[in-house]
N, CA, C and O atoms as a Maestro MAE file, in Angstrom:
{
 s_m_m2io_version
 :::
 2.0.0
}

f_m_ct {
 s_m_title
 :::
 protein
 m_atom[288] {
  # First column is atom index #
  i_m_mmod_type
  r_m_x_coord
  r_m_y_coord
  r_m_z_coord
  i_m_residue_number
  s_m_chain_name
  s_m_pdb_residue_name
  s_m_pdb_atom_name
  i_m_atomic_number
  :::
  1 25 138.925 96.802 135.691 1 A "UNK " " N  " 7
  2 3 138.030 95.714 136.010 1 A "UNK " " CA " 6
  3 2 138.875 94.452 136.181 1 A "UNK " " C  " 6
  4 15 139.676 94.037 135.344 1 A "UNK " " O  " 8
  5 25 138.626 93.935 137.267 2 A "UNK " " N  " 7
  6 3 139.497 92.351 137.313 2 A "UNK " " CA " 6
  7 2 139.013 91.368 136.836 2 A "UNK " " C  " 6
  8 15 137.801 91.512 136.678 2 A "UNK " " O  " 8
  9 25 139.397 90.390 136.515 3 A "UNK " " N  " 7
  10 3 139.196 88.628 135.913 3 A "UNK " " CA " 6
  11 2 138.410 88.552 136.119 3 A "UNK " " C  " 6
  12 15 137.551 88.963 135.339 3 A "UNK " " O  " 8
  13 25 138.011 87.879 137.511 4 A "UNK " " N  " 7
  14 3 136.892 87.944 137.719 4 A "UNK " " CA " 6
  15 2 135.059 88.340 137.313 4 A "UNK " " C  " 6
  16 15 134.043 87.681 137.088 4 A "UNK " " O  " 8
  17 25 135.504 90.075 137.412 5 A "UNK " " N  " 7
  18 3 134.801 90.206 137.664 5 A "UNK " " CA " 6
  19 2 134.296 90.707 135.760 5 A "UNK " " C  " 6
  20 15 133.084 90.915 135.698 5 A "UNK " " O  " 8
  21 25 134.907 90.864 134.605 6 A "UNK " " N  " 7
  22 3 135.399 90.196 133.507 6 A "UNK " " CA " 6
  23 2 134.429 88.678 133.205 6 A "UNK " " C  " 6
  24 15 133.450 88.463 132.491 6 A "UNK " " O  " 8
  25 25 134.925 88.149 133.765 7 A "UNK " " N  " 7
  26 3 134.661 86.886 133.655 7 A "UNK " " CA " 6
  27 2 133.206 87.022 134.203 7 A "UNK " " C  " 6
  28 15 132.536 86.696 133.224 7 A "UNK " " O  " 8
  29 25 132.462 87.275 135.067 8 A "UNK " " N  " 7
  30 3 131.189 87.311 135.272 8 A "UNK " " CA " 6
  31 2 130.224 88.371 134.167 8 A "UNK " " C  " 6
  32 15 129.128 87.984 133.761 8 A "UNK " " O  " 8
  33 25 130.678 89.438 133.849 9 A "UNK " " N  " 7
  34 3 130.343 89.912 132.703 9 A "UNK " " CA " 6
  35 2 129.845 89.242 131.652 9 A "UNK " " C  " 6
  36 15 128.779 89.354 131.047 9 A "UNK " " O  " 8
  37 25 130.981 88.364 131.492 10 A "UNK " " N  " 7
  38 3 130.929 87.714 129.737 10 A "UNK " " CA " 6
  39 2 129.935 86.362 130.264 10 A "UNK " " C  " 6
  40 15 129.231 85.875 129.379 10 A "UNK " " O  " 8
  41 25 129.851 85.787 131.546 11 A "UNK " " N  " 7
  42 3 128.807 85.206 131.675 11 A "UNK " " CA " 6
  43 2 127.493 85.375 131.329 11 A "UNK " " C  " 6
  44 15 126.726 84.671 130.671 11 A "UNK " " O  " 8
  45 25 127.351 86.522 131.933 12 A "UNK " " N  " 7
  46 3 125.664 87.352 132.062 12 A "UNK " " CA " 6
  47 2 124.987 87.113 130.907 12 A "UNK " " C  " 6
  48 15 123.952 86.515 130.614 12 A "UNK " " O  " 8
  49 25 126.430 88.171 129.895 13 A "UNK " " N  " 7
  50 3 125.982 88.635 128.178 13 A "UNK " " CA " 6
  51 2 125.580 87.082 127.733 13 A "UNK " " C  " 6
  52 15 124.417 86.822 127.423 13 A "UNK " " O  " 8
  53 25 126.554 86.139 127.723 14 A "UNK " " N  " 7
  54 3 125.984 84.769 127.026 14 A "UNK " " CA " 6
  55 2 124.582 84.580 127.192 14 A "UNK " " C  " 6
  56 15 123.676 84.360 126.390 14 A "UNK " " O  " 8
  57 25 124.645 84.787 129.022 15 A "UNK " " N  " 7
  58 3 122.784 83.880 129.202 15 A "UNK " " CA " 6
  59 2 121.667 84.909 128.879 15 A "UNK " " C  " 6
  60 15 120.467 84.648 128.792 15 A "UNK " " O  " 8
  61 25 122.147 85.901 128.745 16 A "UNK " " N  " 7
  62 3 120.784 86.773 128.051 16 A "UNK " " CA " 6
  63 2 120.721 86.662 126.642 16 A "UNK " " C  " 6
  64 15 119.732 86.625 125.911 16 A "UNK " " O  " 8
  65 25 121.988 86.613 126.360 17 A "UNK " " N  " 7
  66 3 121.885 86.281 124.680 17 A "UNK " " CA " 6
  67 2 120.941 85.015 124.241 17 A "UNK " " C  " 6
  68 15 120.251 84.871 123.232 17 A "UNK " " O  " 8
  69 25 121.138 84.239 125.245 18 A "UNK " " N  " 7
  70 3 120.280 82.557 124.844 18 A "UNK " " CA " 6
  71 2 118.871 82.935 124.896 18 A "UNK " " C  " 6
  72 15 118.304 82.586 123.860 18 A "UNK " " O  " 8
  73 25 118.241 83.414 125.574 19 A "UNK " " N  " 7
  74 3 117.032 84.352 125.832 19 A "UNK " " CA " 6
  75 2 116.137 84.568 124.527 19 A "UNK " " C  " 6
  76 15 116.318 85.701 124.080 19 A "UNK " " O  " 8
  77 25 115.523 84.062 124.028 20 A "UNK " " N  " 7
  78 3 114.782 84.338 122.521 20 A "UNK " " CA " 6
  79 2 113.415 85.284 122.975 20 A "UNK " " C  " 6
  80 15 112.913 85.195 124.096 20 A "UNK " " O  " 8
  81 25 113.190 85.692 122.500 21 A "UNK " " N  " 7
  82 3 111.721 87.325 122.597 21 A "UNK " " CA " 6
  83 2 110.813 85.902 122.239 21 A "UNK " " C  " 6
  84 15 110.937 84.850 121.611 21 A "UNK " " O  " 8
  85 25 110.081 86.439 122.865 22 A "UNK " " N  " 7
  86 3 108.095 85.417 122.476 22 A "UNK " " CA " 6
  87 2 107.727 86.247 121.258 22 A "UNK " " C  " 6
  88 15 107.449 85.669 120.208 22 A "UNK " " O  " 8
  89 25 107.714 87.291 121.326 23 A "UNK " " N  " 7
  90 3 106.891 87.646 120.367 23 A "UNK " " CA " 6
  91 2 107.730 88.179 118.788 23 A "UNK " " C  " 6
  92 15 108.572 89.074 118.854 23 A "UNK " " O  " 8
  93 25 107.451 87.648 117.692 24 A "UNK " " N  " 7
  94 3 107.641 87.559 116.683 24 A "UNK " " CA " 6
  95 2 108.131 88.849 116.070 24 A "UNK " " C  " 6
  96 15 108.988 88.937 115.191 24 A "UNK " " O  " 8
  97 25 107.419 89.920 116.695 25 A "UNK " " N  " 7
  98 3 108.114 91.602 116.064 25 A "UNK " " CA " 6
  99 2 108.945 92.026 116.597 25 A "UNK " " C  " 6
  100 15 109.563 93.013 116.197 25 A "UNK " " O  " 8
  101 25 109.352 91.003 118.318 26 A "UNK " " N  " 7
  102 3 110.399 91.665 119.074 26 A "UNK " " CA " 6
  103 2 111.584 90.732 118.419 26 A "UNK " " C  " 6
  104 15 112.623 91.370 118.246 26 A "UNK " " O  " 8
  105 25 111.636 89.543 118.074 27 A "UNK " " N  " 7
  106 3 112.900 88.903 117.179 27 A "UNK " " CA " 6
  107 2 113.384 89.944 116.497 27 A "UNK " " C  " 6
  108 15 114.437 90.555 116.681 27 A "UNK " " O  " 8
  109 25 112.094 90.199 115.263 28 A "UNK " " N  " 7
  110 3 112.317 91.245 114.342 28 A "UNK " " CA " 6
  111 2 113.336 92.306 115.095 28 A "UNK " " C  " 6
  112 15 114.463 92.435 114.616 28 A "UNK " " O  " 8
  113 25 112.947 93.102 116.315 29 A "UNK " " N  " 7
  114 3 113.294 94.349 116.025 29 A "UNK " " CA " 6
  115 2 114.512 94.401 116.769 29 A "UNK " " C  " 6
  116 15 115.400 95.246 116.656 29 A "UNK " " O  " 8
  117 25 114.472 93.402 117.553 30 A "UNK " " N  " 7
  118 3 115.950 92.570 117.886 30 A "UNK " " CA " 6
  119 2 117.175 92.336 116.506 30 A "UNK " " C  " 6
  120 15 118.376 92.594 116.427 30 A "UNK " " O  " 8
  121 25 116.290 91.793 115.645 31 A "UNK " " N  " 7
  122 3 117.539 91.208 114.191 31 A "UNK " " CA " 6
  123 2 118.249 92.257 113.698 31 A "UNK " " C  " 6
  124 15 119.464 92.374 113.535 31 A "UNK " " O  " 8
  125 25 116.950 93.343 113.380 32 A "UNK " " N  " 7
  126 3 117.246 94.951 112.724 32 A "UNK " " CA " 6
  127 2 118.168 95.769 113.792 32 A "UNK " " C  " 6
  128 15 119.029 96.551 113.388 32 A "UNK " " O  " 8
  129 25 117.966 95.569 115.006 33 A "UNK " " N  " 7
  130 3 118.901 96.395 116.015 33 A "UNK " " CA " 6
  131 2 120.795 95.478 115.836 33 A "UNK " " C  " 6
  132 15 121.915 95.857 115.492 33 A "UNK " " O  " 8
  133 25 120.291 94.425 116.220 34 A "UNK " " N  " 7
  134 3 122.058 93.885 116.214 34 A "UNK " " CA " 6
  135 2 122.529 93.612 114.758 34 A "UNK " " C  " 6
  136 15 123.382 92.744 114.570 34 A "UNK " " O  " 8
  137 25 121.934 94.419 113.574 35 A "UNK " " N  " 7
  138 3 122.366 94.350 112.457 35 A "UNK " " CA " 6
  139 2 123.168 95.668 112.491 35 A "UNK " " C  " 6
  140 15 124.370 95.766 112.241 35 A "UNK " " O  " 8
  141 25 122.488 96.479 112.771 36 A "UNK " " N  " 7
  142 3 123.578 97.917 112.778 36 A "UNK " " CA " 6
  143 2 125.122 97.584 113.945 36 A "UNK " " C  " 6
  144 15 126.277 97.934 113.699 36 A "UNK " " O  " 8
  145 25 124.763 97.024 114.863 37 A "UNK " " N  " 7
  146 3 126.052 96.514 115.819 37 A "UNK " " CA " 6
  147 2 126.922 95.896 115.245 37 A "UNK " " C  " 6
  148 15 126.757 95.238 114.218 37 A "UNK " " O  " 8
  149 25 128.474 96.117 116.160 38 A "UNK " " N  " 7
  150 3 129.665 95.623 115.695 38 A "UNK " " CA " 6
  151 2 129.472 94.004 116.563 38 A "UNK " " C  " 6
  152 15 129.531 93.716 117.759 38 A "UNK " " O  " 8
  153 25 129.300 93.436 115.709 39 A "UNK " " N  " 7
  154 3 128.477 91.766 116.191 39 A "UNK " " CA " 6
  155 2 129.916 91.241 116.282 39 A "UNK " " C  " 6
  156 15 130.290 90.463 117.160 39 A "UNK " " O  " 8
  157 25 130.654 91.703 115.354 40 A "UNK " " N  " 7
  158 3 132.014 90.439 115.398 40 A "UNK " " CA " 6
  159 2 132.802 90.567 116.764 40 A "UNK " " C  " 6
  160 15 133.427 89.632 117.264 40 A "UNK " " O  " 8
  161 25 132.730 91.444 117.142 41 A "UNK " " N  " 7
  162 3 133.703 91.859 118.245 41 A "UNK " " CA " 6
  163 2 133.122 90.713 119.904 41 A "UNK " " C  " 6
  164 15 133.721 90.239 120.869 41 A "UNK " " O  " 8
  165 25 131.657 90.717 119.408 42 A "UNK " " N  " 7
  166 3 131.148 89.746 120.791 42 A "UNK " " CA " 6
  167 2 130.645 88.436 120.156 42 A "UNK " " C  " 6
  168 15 129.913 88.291 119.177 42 A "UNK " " O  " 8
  169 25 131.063 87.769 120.739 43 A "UNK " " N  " 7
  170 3 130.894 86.280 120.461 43 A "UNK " " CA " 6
  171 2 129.155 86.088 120.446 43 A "UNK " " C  " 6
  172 15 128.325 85.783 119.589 43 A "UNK " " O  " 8
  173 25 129.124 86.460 121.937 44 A "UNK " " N  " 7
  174 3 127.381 86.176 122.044 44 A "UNK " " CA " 6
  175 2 126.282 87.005 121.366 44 A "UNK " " C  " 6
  176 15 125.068 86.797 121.351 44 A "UNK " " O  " 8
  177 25 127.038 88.048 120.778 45 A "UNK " " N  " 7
  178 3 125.961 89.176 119.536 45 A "UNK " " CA " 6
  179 2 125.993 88.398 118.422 45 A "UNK " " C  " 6
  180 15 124.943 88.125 117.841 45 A "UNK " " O  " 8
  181 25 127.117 87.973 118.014 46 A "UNK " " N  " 7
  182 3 127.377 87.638 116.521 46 A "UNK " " CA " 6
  183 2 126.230 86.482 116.490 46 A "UNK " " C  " 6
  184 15 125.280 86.588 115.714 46 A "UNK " " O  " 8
  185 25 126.391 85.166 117.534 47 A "UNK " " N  " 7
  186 3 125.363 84.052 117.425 47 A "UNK " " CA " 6
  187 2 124.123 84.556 117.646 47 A "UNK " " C  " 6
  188 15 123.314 84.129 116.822 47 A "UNK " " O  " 8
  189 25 123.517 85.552 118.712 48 A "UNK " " N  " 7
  190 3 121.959 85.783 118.385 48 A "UNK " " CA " 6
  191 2 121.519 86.515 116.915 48 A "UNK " " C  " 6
  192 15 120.458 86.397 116.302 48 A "UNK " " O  " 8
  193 25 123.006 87.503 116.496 49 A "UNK " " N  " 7
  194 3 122.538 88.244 115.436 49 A "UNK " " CA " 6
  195 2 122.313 87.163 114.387 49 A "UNK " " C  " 6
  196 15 121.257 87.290 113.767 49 A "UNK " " O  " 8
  197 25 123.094 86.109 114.050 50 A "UNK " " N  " 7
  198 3 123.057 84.900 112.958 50 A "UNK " " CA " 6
  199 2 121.643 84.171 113.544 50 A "UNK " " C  " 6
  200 15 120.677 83.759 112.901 50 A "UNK " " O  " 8
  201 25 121.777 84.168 114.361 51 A "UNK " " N  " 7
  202 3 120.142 82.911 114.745 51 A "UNK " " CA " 6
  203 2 118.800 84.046 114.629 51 A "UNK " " C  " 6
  204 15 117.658 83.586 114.651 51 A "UNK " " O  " 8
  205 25 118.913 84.815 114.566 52 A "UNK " " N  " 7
  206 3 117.725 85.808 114.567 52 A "UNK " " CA " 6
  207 2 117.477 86.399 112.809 52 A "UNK " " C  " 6
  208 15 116.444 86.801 112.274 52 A "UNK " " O  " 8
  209 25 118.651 86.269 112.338 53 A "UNK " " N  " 7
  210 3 118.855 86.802 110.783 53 A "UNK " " CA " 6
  211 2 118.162 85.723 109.974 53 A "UNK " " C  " 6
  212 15 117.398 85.918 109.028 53 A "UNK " " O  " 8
  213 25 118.694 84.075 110.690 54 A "UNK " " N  " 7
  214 3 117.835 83.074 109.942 54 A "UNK " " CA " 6
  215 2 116.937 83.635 109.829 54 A "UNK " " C  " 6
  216 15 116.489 84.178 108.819 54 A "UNK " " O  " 8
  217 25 116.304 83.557 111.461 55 A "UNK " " N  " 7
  218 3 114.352 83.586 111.020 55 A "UNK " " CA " 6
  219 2 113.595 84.408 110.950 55 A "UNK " " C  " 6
  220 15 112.434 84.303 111.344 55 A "UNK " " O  " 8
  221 25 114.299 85.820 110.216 56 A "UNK " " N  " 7
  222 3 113.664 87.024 109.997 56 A "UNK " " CA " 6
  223 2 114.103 86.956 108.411 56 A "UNK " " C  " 6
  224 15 114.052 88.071 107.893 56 A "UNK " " O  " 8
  225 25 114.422 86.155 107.734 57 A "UNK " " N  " 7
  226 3 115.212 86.540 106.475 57 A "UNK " " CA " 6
  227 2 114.144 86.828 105.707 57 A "UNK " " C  " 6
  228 15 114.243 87.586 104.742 57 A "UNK " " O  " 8
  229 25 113.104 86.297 106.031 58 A "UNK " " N  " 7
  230 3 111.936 86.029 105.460 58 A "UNK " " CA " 6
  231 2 110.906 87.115 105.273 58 A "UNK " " C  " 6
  232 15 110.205 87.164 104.263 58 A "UNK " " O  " 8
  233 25 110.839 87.824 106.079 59 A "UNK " " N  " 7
  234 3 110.010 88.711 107.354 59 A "UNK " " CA " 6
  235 2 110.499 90.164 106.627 59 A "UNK " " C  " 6
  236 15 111.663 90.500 106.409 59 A "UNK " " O  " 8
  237 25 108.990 91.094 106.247 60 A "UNK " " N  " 7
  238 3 109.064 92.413 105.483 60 A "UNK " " CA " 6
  239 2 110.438 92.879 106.223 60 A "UNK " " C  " 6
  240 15 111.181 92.221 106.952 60 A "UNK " " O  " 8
  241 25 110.523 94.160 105.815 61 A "UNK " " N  " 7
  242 3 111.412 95.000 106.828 61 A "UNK " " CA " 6
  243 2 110.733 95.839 107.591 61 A "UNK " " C  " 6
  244 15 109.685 96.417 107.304 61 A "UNK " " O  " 8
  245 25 111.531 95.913 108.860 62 A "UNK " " N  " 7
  246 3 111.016 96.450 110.285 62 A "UNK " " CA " 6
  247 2 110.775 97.793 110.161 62 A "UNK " " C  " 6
  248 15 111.726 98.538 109.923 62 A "UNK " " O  " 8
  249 25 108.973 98.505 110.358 63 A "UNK " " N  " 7
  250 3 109.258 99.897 109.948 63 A "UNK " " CA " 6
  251 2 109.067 100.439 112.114 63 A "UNK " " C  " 6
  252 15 108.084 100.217 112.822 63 A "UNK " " O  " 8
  253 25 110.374 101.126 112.524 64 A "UNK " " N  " 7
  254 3 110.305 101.453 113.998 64 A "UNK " " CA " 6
  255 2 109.116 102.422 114.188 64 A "UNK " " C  " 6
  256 15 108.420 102.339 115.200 64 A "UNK " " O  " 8
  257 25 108.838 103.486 113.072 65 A "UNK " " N  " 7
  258 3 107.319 104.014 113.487 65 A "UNK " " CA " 6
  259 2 106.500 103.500 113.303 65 A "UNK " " C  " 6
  260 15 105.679 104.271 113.801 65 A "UNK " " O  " 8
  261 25 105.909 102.650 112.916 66 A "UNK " " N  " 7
  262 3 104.866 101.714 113.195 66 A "UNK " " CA " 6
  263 2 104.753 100.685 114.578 66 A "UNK " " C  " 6
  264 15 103.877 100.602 115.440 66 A "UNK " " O  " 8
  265 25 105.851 100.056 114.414 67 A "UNK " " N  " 7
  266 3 106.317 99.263 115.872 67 A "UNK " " CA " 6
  267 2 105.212 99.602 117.120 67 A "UNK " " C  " 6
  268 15 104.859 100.770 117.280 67 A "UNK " " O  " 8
  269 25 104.777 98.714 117.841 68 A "UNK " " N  " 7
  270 3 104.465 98.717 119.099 68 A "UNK " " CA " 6
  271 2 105.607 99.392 119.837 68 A "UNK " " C  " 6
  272 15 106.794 99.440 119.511 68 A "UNK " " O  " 8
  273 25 104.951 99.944 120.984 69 A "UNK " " N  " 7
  274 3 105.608 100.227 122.114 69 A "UNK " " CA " 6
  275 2 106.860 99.296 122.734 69 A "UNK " " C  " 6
  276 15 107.984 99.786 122.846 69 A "UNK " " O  " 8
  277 25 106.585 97.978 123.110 70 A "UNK " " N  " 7
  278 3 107.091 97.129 123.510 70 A "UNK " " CA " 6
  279 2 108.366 96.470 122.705 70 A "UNK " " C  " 6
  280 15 109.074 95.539 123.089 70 A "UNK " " O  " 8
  281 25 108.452 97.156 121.579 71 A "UNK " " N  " 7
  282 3 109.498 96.487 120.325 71 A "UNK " " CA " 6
  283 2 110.264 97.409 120.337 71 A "UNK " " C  " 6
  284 15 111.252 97.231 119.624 71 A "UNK " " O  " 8
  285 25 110.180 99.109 121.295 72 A "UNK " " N  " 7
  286 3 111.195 99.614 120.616 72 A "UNK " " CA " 6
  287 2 111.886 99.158 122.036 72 A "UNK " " C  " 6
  288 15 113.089 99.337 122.222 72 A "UNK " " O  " 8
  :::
 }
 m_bond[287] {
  # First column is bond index #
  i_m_from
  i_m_to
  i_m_order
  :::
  1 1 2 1
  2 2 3 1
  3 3 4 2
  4 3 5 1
  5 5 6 1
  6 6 7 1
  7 7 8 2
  8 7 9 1
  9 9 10 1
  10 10 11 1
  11 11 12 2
  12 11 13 1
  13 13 14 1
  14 14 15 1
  15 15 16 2
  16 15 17 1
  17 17 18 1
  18 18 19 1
  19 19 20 2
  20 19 21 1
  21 21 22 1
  22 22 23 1
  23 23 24 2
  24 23 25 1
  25 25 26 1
  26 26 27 1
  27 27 28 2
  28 27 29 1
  29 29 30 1
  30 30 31 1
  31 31 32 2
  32 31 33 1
  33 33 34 1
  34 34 35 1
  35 35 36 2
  36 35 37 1
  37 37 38 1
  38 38 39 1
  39 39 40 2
  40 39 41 1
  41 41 42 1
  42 42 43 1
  43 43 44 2
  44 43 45 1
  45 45 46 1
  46 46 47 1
  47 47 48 2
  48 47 49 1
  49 49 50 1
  50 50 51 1
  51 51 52 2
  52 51 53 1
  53 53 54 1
  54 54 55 1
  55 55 56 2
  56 55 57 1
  57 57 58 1
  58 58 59 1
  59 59 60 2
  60 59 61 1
  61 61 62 1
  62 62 63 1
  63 63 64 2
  64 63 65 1
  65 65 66 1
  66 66 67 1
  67 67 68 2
  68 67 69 1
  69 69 70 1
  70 70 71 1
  71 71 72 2
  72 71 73 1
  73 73 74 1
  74 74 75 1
  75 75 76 2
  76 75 77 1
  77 77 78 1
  78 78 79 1
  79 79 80 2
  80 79 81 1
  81 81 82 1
  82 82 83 1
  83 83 84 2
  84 83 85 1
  85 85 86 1
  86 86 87 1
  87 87 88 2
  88 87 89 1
  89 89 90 1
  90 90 91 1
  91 91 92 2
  92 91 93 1
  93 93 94 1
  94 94 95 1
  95 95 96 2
  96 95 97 1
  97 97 98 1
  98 98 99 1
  99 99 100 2
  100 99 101 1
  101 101 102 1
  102 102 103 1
  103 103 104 2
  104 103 105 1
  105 105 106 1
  106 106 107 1
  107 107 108 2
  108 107 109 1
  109 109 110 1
  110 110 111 1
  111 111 112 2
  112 111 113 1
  113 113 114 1
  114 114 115 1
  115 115 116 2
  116 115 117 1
  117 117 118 1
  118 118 119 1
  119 119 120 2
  120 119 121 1
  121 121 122 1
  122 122 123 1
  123 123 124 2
  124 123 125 1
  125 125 126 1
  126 126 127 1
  127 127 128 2
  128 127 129 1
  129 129 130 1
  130 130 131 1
  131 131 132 2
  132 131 133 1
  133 133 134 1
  134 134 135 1
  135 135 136 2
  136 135 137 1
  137 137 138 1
  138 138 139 1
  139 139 140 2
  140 139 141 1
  141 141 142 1
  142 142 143 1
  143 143 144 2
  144 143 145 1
  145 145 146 1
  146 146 147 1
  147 147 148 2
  148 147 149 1
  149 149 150 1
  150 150 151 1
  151 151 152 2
  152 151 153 1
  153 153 154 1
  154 154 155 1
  155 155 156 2
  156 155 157 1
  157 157 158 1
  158 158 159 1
  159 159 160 2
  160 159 161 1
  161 161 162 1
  162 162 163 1
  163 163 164 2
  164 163 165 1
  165 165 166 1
  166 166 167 1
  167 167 168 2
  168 167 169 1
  169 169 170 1
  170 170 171 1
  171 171 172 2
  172 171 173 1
  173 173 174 1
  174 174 175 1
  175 175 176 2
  176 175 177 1
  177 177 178 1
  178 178 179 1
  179 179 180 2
  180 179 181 1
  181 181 182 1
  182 182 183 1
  183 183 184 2
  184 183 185 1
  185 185 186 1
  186 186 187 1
  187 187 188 2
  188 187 189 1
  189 189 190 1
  190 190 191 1
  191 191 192 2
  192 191 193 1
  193 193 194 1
  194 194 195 1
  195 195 196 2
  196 195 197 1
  197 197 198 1
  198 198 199 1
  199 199 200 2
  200 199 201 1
  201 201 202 1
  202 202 203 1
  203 203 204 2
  204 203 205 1
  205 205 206 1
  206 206 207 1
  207 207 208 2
  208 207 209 1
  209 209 210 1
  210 210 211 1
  211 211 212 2
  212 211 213 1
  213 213 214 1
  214 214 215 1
  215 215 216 2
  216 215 217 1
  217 217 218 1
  218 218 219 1
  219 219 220 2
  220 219 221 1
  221 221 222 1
  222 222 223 1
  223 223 224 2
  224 223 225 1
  225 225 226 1
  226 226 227 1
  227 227 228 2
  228 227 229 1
  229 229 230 1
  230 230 231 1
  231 231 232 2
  232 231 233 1
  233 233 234 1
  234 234 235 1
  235 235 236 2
  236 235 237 1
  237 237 238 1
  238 238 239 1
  239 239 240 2
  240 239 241 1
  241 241 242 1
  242 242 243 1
  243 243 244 2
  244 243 245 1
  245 245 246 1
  246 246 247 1
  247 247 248 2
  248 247 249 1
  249 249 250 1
  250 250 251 1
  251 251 252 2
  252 251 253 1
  253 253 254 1
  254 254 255 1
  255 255 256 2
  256 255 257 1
  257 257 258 1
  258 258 259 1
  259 259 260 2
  260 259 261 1
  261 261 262 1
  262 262 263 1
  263 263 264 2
  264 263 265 1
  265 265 266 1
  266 266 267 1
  267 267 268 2
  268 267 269 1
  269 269 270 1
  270 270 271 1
  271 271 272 2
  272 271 273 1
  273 273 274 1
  274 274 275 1
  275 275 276 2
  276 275 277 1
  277 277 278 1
  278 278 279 1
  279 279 280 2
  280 279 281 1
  281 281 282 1
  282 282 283 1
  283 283 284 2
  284 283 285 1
  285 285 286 1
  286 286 287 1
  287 287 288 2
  :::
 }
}
């Protein structure tokens, strides 16, 4: 893969990372998913996984068979 095209990659990942879910169980099941991930290795995982950990710290734990459709 060249610089470039590298470099447009790591663009993308940032601006989807900025991207917050509307709905409150998809944060959730967002927080619980990039908790099992190797977050340190990407810059832009590690900050949604920390900004999403805030505001779930609170928040039962995520049961995936219960979950809506739309959360998994």
């Amino acid at each position: 893969m060249s610089r470039p095209d590298r470099d447009l990659v790591a663009a993308i990942r940032l601006e989807l990372a900025a991207i917050e879910p509307a709905r409150p169980c998809d944060r959730a099941a967002e927080a619980v998913g990039l908790a099992s991930a190797p977050a340190q290795r990407r810059m832009e995982l590690a900050r949604t996984a920390l900004r999403l950990s805030r505001e779930s710290a609170a928040a039962p734990a995520f049961d995936w068979a219960a979950a809506p459709g739309h959360c998994r």
